[in-house]
C-alpha positions as CSV (number, residue, x, y, z in Angstrom):
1,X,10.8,23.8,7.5
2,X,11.0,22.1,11.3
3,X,8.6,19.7,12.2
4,X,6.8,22.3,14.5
5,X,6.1,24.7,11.7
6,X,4.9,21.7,9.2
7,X,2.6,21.0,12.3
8,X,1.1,24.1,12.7
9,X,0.6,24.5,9.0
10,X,-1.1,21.4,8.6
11,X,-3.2,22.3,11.4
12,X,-4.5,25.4,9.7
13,X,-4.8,23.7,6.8
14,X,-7.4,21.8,8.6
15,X,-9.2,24.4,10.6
16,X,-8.5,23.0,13.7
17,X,-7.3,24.6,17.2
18,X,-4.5,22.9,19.4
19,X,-7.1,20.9,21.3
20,X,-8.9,19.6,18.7
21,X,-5.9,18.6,16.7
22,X,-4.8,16.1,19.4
23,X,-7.6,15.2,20.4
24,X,-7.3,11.2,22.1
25,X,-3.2,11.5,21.3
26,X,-0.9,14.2,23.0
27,X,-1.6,16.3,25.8
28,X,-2.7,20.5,24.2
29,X,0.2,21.8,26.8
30,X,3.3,19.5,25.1
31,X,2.1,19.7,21.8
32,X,1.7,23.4,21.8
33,X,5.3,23.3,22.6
34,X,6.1,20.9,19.6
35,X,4.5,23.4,17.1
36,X,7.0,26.6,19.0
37,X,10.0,23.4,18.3
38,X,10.1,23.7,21.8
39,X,9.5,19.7,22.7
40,X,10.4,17.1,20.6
41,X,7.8,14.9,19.3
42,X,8.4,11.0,18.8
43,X,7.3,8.7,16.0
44,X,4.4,7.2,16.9
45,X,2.0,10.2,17.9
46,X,3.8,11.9,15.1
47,X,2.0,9.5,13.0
48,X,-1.6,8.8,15.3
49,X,-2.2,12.5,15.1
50,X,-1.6,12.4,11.4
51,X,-3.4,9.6,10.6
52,X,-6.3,10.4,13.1
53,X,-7.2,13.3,10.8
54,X,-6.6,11.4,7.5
55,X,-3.0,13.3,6.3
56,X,-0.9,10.6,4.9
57,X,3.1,10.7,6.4
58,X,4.0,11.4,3.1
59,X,1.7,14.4,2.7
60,X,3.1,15.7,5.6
61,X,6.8,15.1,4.9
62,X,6.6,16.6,1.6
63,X,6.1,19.7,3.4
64,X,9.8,19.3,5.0
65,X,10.8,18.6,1.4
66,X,10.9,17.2,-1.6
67,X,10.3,13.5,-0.3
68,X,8.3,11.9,-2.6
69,X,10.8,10.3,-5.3
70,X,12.6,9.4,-2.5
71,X,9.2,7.3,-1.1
72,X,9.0,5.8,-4.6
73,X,12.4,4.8,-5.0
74,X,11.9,3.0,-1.5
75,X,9.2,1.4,-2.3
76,X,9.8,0.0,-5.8
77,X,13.3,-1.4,-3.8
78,X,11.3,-2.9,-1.0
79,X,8.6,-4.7,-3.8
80,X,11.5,-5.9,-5.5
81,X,13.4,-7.4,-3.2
82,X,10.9,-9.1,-1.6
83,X,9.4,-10.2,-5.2
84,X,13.2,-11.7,-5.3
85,X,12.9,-13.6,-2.1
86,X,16.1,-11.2,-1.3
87,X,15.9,-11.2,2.6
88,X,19.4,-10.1,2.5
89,X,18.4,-7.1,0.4
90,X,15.7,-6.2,2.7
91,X,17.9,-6.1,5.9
92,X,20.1,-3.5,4.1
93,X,17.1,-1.4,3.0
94,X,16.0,-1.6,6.7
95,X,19.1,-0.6,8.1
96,X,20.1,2.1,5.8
97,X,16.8,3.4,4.8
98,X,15.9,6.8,6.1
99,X,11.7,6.9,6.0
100,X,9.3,9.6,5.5
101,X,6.6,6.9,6.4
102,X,7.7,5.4,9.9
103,X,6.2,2.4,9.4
104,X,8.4,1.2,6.8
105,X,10.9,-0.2,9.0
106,X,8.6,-2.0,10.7
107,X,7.0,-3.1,8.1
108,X,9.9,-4.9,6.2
109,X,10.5,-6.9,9.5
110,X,7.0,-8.1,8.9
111,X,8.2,-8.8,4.9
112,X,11.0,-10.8,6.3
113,X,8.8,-12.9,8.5
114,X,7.1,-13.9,5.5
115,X,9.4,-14.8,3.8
116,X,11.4,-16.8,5.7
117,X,7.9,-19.0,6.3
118,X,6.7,-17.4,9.4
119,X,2.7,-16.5,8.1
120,X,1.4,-16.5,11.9
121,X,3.9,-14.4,12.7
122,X,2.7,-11.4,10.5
123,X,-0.7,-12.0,11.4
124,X,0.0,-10.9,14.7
125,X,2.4,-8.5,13.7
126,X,-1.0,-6.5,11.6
127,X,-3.4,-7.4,14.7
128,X,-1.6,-6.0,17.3
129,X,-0.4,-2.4,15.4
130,X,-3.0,-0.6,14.5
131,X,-1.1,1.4,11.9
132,X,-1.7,-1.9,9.6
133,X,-5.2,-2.0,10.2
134,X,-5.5,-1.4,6.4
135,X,-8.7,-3.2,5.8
136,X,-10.9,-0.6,8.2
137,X,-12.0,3.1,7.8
138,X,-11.7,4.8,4.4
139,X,-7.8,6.6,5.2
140,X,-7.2,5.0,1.6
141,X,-4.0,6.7,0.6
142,X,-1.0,5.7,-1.2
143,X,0.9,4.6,1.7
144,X,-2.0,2.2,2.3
145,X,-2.7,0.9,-1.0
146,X,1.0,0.2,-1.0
147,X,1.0,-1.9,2.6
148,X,-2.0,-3.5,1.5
149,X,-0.7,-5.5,-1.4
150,X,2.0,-7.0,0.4
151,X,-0.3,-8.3,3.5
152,X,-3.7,-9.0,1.5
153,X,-2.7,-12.8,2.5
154,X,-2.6,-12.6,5.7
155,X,-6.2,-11.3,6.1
156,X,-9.7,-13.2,6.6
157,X,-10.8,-14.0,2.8
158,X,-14.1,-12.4,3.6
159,X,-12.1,-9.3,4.3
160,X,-10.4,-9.2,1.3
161,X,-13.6,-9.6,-0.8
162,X,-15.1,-6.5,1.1
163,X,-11.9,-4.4,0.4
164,X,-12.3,-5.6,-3.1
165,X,-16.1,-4.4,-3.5
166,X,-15.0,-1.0,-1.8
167,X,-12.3,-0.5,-4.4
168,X,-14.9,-1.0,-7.1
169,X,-17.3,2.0,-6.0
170,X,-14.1,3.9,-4.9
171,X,-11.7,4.0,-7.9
172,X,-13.9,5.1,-11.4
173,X,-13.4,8.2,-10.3
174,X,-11.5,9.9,-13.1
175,X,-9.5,12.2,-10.8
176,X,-7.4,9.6,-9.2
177,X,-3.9,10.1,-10.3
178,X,-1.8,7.3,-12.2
179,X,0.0,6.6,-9.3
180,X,-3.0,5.6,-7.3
181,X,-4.5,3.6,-10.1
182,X,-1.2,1.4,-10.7
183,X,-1.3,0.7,-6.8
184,X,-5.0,-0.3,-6.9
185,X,-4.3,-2.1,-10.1
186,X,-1.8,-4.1,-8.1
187,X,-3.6,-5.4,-5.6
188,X,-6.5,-6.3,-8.0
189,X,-4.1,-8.7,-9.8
190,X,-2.9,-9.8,-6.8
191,X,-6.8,-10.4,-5.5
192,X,-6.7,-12.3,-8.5
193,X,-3.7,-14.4,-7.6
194,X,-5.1,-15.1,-4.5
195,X,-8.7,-16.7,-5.7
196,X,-6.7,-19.0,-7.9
197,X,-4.6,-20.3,-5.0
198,X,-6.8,-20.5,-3.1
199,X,-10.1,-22.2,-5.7
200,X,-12.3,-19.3,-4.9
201,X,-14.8,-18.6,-7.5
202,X,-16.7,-15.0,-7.3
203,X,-18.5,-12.3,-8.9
204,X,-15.7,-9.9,-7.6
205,X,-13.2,-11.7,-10.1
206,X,-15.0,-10.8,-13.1
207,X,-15.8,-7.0,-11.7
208,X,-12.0,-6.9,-11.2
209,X,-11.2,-8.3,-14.6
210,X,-13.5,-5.7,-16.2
211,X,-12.0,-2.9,-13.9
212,X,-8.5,-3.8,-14.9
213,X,-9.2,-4.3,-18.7
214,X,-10.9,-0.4,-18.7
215,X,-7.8,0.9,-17.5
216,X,-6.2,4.3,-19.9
217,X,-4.2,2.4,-22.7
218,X,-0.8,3.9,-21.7
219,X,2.5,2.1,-21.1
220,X,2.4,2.4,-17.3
221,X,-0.9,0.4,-17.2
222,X,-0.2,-2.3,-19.8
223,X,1.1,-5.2,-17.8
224,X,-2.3,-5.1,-15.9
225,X,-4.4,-5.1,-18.8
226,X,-2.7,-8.1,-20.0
227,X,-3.0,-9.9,-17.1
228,X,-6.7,-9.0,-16.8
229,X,-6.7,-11.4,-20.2
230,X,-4.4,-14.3,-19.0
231,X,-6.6,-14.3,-15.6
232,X,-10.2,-13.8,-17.4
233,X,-8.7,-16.9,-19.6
234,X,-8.1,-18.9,-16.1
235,X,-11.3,-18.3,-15.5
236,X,-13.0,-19.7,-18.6
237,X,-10.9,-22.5,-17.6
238,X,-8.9,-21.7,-21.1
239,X,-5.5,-22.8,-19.6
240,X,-3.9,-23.2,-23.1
241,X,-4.6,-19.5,-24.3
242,X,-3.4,-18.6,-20.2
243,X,-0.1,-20.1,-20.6
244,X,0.7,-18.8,-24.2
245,X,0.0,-15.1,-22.3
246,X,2.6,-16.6,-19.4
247,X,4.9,-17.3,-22.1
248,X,4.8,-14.1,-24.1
249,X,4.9,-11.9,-21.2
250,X,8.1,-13.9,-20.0
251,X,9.6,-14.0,-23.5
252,X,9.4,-10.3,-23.7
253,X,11.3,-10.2,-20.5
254,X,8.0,-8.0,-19.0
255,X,8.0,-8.4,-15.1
256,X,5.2,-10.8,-14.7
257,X,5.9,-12.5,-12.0
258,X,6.9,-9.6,-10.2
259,X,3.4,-8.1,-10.7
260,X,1.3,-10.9,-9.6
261,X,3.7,-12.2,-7.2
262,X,3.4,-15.7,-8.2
């Protein structure tokens, strides 16, 4: 299927006419055009006109074809090589990768920055682009949960902590897919990561420590249940019991660090 066609499905999908679909983005006479794969459309609006209506890139490209592995695959590459510290790695992935999500290769320019020490940097680099502005609106889908763990730091704690409580009210719901969960599951534990750095104390720790310990028992989720114990047991200001669960986890050769990114 061309782009065009995708468009137009998606549109109907929606229920919307021309005008109403680009509303604030493209002009009705060029995107009219796009949908007849007259015109060529370029990245960006691809993705404002997207996103203004709440269809995740991925969503959209899946209609194209069978995408979504491919999206995984990317980003458990991109998570581990910048787990690693690989900055090397992560210049390959952004030169060879081929996105669904255009704001991947953007995005591991911001990684890099981070890594190689330069935090201001990617503060301005989620400021100015308002594809990042993860923390605002409810557009929560995987694509966003997945952005969000990397760049939690570089946001206002007082941000964070409202993301946190949103998750919370958001996520009980028993139709969220495993996918979803493991992403919000992430991001928890790294929430968790952060208040420990950082000798924040909250209500919000415990509510994610409950959250992550009521998680399905199935393999996928164990790491996070685990590490809702070696965190509850920071907490309690048990550090002995914390760093037997450090050394288990790393004496079963379980990706620990890799997980909470420590």
């Amino acid at each position: 299927m061309l782009v065009g066609e995708r468009l137009k499905e998606v549109r109907k999908s929606l229920k919307l006419n021309k005008t109403q679909m680009v509303s604030g983005t493209i002009s009705r006479s060029f995107y009219s055009r796009v949908e007849k794969n007259e015109n060529m459309i370029n990245a960006r609006d691809l993705m404002e006109i997207m996103y203004s209506h709440e269809v995740p890139m991925v969503k959209f490209c899946q209609g194209l074809g069978n995408t979504r592995p491919q999206i995984y695959a990317y980003h458990e590459r991109i998570l581990y090589a910048y787990l690693k510290k690989d900055v090397d790695a992560l210049n390959d992935i952004y030169h060879k990768g081929n996105f669904a999500d255009l704001r991947i290769k953007s995005f591991i320019i911001l990684l890099i920055s981070k890594l190689e020490g330069q935090t201001e940097e990617g503060k301005k680099i989620i400021q100015q682009d308002p594809s990042y502005n993860c923390l605002q609106g409810n557009n929560w889908n995987e694509e966003n949960l997945w952005f969000t763990f990397f760049i939690l730091d570089l946001y206002d704690f007082k941000q964070v902590r409202n993301l946190i409580d949103m998750f919370f009210n958001k996520y009980h719901a028993k139709n969220v897919d495993e996918y979803t969960m493991r992403l919000v599951s992430r991001i928890l534990v790294k929430y968790l990561d952060l208040c420990f750095k950082q000798g924040k104390r909250n209500n919000e720790m415990n509510q994610a420590i409950k959250f992550l310990k009521l998680l399905p028992n199935k393999v996928e989720f164990g790491i996070y249940k685990i590490l809702a114990t070696y965190y509850e047991e920071l907490l309690d200001n048990n550090f002995e019991n914390a760093q037997l669960i450090a050394d288990l986890l790393q004496d079963e050769d379980l990706d620990y660090e890799n997980v909470s990114d420590k």
